[in-house]
C-alpha positions in Angstrom: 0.0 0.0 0.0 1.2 3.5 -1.1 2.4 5.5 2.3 1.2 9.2 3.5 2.9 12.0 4.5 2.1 14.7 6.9 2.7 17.1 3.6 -0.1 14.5 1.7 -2.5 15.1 4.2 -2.0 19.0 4.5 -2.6 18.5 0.1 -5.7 16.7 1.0 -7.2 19.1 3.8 -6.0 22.3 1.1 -8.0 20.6 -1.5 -11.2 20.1 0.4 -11.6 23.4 1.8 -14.0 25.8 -0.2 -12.8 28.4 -2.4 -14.1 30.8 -5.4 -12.6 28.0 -8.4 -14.0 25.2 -9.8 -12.3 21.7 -9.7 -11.7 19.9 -12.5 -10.5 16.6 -13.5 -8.1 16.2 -16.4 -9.1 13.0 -18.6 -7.7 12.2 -21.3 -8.3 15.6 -23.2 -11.6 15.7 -21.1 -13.0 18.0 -18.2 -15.1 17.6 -15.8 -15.9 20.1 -13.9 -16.4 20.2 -9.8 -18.5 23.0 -8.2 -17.3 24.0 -4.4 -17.8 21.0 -2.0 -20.4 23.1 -0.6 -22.6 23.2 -3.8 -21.6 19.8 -4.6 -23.2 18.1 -1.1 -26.4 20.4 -0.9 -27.1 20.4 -5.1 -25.9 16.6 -6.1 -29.0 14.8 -5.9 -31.2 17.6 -7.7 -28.2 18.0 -9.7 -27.6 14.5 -10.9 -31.5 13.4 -10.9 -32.3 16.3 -13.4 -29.3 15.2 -15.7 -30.6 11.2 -15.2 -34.2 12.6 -16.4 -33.3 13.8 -19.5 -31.3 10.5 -20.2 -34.3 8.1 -19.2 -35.0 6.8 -22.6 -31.8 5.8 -23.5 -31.1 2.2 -23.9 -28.9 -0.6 -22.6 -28.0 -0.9 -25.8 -26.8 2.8 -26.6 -25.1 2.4 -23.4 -23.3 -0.8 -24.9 -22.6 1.0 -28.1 -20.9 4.1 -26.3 -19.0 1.8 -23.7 -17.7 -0.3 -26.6 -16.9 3.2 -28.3 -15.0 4.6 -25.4 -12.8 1.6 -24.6 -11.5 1.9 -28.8 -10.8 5.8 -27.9 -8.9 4.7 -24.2 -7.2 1.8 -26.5 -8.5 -1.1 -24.3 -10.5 -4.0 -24.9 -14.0 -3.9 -23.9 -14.6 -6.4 -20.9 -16.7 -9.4 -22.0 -18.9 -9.2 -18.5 -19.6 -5.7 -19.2 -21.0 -6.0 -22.6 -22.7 -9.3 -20.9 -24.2 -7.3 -18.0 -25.6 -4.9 -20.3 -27.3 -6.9 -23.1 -29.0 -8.9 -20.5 -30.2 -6.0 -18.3 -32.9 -4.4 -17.6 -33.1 -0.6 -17.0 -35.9 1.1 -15.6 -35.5 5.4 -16.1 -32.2 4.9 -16.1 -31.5 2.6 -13.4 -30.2 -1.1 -12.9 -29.5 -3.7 -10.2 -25.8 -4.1 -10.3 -22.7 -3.7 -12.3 -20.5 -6.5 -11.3 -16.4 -5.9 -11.7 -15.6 -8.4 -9.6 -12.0 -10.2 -10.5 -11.8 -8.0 -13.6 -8.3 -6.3 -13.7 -9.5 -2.5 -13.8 -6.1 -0.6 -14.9 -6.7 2.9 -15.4 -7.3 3.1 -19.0 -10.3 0.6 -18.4 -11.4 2.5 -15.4 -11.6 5.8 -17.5 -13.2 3.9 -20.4 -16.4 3.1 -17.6 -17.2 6.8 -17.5 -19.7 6.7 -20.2 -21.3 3.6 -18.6 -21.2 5.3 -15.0 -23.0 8.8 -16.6 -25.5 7.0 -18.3 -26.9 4.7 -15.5 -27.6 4.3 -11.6 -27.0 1.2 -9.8 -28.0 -0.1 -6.8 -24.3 -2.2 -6.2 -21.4 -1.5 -8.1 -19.1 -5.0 -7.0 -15.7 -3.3 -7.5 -14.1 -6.6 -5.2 -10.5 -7.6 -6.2 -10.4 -5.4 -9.4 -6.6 -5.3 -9.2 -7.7 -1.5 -9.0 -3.8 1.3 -8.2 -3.5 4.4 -7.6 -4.5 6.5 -10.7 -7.3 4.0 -12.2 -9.2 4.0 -8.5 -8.8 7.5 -8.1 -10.4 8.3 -11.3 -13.0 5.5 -11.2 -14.0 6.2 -7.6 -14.0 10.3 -8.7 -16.6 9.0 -11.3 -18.8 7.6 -8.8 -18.9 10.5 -6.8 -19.6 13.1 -9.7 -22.3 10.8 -11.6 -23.9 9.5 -8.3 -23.7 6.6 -10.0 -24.9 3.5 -6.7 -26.3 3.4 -3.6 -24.1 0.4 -2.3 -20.3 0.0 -3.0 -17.7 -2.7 -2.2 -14.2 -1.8 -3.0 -12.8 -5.2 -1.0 -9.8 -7.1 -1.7 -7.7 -4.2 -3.1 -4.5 -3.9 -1.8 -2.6 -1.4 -4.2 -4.9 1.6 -4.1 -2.4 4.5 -2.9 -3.1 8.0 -1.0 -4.9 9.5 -3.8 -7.4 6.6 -4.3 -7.5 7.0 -0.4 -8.7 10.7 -0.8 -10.9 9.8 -3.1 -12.8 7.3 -1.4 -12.4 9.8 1.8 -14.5 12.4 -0.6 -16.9 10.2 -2.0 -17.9 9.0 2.1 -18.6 12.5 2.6 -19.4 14.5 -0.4 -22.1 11.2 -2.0 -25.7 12.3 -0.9 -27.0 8.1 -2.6 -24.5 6.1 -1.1 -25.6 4.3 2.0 -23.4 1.3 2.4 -19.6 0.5 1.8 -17.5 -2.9 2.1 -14.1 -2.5 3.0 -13.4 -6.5 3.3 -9.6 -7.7 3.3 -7.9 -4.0 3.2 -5.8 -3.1 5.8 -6.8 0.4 7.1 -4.0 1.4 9.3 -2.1 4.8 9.5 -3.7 6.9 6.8 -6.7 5.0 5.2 -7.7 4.8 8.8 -7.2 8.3 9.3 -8.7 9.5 6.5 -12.1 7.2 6.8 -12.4 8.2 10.3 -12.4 12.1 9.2 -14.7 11.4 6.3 -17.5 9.6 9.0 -17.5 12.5 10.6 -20.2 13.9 8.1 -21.0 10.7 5.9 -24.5 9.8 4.8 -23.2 5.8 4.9 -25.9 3.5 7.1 -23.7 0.9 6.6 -20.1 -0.3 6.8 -18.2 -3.0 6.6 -14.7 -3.2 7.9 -13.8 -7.1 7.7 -10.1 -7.9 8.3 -9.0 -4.7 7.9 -6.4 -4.8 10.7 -8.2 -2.1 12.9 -7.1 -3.1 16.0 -5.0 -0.8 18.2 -4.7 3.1 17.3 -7.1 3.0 13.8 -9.4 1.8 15.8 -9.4 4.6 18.2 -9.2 7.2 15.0 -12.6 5.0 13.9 -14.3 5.3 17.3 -13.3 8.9 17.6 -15.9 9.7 14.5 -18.5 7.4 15.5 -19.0 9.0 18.8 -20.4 11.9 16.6 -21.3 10.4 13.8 -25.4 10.1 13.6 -26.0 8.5 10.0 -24.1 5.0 10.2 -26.7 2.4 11.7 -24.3 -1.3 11.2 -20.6 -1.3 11.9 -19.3 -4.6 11.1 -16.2 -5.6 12.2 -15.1 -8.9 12.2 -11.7 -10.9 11.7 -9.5 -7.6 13.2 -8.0 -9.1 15.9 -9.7 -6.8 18.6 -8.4 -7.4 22.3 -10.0 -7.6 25.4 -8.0 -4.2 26.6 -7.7 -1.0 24.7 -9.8 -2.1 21.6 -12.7 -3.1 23.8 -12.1 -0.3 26.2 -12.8 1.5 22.8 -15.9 -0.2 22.0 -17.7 -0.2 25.3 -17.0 4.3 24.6 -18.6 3.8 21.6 -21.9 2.3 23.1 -21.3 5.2 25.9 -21.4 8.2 23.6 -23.5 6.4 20.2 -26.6 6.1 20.1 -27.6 6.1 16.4 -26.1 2.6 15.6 -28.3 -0.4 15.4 -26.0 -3.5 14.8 -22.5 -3.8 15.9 -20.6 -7.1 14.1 -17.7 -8.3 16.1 -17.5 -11.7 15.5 -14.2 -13.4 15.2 -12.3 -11.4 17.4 -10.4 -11.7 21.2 -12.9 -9.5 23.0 -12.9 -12.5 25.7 -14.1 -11.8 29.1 -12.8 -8.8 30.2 -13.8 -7.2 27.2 -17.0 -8.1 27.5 -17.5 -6.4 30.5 -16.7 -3.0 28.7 -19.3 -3.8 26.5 -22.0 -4.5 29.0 -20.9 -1.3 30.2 -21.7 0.3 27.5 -24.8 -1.4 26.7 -26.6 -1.2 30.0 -26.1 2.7 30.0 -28.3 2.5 25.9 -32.0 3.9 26.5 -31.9 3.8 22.4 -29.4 2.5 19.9 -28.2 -0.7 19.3 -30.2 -3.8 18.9 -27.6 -6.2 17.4 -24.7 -7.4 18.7 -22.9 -10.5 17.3 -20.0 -11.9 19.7 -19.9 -15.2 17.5 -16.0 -16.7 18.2 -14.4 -14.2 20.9 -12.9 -16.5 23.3 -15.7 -15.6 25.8 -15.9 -18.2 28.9 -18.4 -19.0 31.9 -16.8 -15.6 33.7 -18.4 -13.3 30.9 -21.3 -14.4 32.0 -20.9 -12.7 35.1 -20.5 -9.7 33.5 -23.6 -10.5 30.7 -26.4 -11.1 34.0 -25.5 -7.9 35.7 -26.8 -6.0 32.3 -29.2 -8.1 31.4 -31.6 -7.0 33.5 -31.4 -3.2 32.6 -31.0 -3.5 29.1 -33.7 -1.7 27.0 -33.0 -2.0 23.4 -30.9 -4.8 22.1 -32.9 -7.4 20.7 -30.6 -9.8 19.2 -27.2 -11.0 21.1 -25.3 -13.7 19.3 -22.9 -15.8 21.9 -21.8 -18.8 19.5 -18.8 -20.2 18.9 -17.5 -19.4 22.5 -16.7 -21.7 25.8 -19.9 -21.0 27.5 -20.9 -24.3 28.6 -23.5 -25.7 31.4 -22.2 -23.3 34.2 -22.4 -19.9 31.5 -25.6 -20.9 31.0 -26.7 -21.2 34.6 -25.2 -18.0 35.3 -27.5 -16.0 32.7 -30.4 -18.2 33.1 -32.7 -15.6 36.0 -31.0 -12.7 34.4 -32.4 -13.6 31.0 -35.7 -13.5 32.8 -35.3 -10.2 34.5 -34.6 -8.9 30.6 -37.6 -7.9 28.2 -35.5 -6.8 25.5 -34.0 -9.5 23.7 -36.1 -11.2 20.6 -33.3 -13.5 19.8 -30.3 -15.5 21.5 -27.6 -17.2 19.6 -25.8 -20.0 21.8 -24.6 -22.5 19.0 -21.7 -24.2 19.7 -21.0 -23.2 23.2 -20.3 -26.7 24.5 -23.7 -26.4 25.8 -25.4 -30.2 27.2 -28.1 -31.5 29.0 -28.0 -29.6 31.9 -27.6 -26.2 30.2 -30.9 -27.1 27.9 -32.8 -27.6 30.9 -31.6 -24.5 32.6 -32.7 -22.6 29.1 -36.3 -24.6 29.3 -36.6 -22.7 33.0 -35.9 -19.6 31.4 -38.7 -20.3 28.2 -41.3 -21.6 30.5 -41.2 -17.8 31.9 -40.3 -16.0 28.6 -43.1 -13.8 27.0 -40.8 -12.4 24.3 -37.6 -14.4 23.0 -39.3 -15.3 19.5 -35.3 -17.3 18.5 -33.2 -19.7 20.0 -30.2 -21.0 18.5 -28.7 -24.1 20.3 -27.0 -26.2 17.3 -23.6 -27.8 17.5 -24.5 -28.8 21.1 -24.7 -32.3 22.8 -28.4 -31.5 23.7 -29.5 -35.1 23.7 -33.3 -36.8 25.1 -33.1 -35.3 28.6 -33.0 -31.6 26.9 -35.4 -31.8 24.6 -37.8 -32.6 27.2 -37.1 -30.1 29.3 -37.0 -28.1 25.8 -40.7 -29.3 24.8 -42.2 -29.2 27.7 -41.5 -25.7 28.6 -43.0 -24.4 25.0 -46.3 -26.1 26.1 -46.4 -22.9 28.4 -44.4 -20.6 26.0 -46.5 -18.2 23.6 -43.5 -16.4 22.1 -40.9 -18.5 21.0 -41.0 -19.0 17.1 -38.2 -21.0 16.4 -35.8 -23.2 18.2 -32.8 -24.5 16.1 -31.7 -27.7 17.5 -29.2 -30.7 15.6 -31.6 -33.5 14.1 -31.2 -36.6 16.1 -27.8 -38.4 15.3 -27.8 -41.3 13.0 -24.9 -43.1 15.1 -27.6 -43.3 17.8 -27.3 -47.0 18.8 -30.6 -47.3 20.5 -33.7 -47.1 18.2 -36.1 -45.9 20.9 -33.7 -43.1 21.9 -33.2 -42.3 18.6 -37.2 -42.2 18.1 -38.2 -40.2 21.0 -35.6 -37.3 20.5 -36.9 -37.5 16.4 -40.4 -36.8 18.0 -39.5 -34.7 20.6 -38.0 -32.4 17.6 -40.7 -32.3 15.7 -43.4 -31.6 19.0 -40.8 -28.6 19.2 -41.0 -27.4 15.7 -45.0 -27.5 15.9 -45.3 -25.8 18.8 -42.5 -23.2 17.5 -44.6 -22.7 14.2 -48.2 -22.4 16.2 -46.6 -19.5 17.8 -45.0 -18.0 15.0 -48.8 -18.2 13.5 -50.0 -16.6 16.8 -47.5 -13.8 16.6 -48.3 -13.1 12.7 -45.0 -14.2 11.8 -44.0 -16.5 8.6 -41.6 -19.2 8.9 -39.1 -17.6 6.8 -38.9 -14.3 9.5 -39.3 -16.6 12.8 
C-alpha cells in the first residue's frame, strides 16, 4: 500500500476546503468540472437526478454502443462481462441492479473507459471486489462515482494497491455522495492513513452501513474510527469482524462507543479476542443504551463462563438490544446457569444465539426454565451442542407454556444413535418442538421464513 505523508494530508485538507474555483478533472483531453464542495453536497441529488431525467429513454443498448466506443478511444478491450451485463439488463428510467467488476483487472485506461457507462446509469451495487484496481485508475474511477452519483451500495474489498490518492478519493466520495448508503471495505488493511482519512470522512457521511472485515483495525485505527463514530449520527451497522480486537484498549474503545453512540443499530464483532474482560466493557456500555443498538454478534471471541458474570449484571437493565449472538465461544453448562434468571429479569432481547457453546443437557434444561417464563424471545439458537433426550424434554415441555418462542434451532437426532427408541423419542420430541414453534410464530403473525 502507497504511504502518506504529513505534507499528503495537508494536500488533502487544502484541496477540500472551499474556495471561489471550480475543480476539474483532467481525462484524457476531457473536463469535468467540480463545483465547491459546498454546492456539490447540498445540489448533487437535484443536480444528478435532473441530468438522469433527460437520459431516461436511452437504452442498454446505446449504453453498450458508447461503452464499446470509449474503450476503442482509451485503446482497451471492452470487458466481455460488461457488454454481458448490459445486453441482459434491464433498466428502468435509467437505473439497474448491479454492475458486477468483480475479478476483472481494472487498470486505469479501463477504469476511464467506464465513465460513459457510470454517466449514463444508476445502480443499486457496483461490485468493484479484487479489481486489481492502483492508484490512478481508483482514483479516477471512484471520482466517477462521486460526480455521476452513479450507486447506492459499494464494495471496494480485496484491493490492496490503491495508494493515497485513491484514499482521498474514497475519503471524498464518504462524505461529499448524498445516494450512497453502504460500503464494504473487506480484506484492506486500514491502518495509518486510510484509517485516518475514513475516520475524518465519517464525521459527516451519509453511509448506514459499513463494513470493515479484516481490515487490521485493532489498536490506534481503531481509536481514529471510534473517535468519528462518537459523533457520527448517520451510520446504523458497523461490522467488524476478523480484526484481531483485544480484550483491553480495543474493547475499552468499544464499550466508549456504546457510551457516547446512540444512532447505531447493529455492531458485528465476531471473530475477534474480545474475551471476558472485554466483554465487561461492552455491557458497560450497553446497560447505560435507552436507544441504539439492537444487534450485537459476539460469534467466536474466546468468551468463557466468567463473561457471563459480566452478561447477568446488564441483562436486567438493558432496553434495546434485541438480538445477542454468543456462538462459537466456551460457555458451557455453568455460562448458561449463570444467565439463566438474568435472561428472565430482561424484556429486550427477541433473539439469542448460543450455538456451539459446549452447551449439554443440563444447560438445555436450565434454558427450558428460562422459556417456560419467557413472554418475548421469538429465536433460539442451540446447534452444535450435545443437547440429547433429557434436553429436549425439558425443551418441549417448557413451549407447552411458552407463547413467544418462534423457532428453536436444534441438531436433528444423530444417526450413530445406537438405541432405536432413543433415537425415536428425540426424532419426535423435535418435531413436538418445531409444531409448537410454528403455532406460535402463527399466533404472533410471523411466517416461517422471519421466525
Amino acid at each position: 500500500m502507497t504511504g502518506c505523508s504529513d505534507s499528503d494530508e495537508q494536500s488533502e485538507d487544502d484541496a477540500e476546503r472551499p474556495n471561489k474555483h471550480q475543480k476539474k478533472r483532467v481525462k484524457g483531453g476531457k473536463h469535468v468540472s467540480f463545483p465547491p464542495d459546498e454546492q456539490i453536497v447540498s445540489g448533487f441529488a437535484e443536480h444528478r437526478d435532473t441530468d438522469r431525467a433527460g437520459e431516461s429513454c436511452i437504452t442498454l443498448t446505446e449504453v453498450m454502443v458508447a461503452y464499446q466506443q470509449s474503450c476503442s478511444r482509451h485503446q482497451v478491450q471492452p470487458a466481455e462481462s460488461i457488454l454481458q451485463q448490459l445486453q441482459q439488463g434491464v433498466c428502468g428510467g435509467g437505473s439497474v441492479g448491479c454492475l458486477d467488476l468483480k475479478g476483472e483487472r481494472l487498470d486505469h485506461r479501463s477504469c476511464e473507459a467506464l465513465e460513459v457507462v457510470l454517466k449514463s446509469l444508476h445502480f443499486d451495487f457496483i461490485n468493484l471486489q479484487a479489481a486489481q484496481l492502483e492508484e490512478n485508475g481508483a482514483s479516477s474511477l471512484l471520482e466517477m462515482i462521486l460526480y455521476y452519483e452513479s450507486t447506492t451500495y459499494l464494495d471496494i474489498s480485496d484491493n490492496i494497491r490503491m495508494g493515497a490518492s485513491a484514499w482521498r478519493a474514497l475519503a471524498r466520495l464518504i462524505k461529499q455522495s448524498v445516494r450512497l448508503s453502504r460500503l464494504d471495505v473487506r480484506n484492506v488493511s486500514m491502518v495509518d492513513y486510510p484509517a485516518r482519512s475514513l475516520s475524518k470522512a465519517l464525521l459527516t457521511s451519509r453511509l448506514t452501513v459499513l463494513h470493515l472485515h479484516n481490515a487490521q483495525l485493532s489498536g490506534v485505527p481503531l481509536f481514529s474510527l471510534v473517535g468519528a463514530m462518537r459523533t457520527n449520527r448517520a451510520l446504523k451497522e458497523l461490522h467488524l469482524s476478523n480484526n484481531l480486537l483485544n480484550s483491553y484498549q480495543d474493547a475499552l474503545q468499544l464499550g466508549d462507543l456504546l457510551r457516547y453512540n446512540s444512532t447505531l443499530h447493529t455492531l458485528e464483532l465476531s471473530n475477534n479476542a474480545v474475551a471476558d474482560a472485554g466483554l465487561e466493557e461492552l455491557c458497560d456500555g450497553l446497560s447505560r443504551q435507552t436507544e441504539g443498538l439492537k444487534v450485537l454478534l459476539l460469534r467466536n471471541n474466546q468468551i468463557t463462563e466468567r463473561g457471563m458474570e459480566h452478561l447477568a449484571k446488564a441483562l436486567p437493565v438493558l432496553k434495546v438490544l434485541q438480538v445477542l449472538d454468543l456462538g462459537e465461544n466456551l460457555l458451557g453448562n455453568e455460562g448458561i446457569l449463570v444467565i439463566r434468571e438474568p435472561l428472565m429479569a430482561n424484556g429486550s432481547l427477541l433473539q439469542l444465539g448460543l450455538a456451539q457453546t459446549n452447551v449439554t443437557c443440563e444447560g438445555a434444561v436450565a434454558l427450558a426454565e428460562f422459556l417456560a417464563e419467557s413472554r418475548h424471545l421469538q429465536k433460539l439458537d442451540l446447534r452444535q451442542n450435545q443437547v440429547r433426550l433429557g434436553g429436549l424434554m425439558a425443551l418441549s415441555l417448557a413451549l407447552r407454556i411458552n407463547r413467544s418462542l418462534a423457532r428453536l434451532d436444534v441438531d436433528p437426532t444423530p444417526l450413530q444413535e445406537q438405541d432405536e427408541f432413543l433415537a425415536e423419542t428425540q426424532t419426535r420430541l423435535q418435531s413436538e418442538i418445531a409444531e409448537r414453534c410454528l403455532a406460535n410464530a402463527a399466533r404472533l403473525g410471523l411466517e416461517p421464513s422471519e421466525a
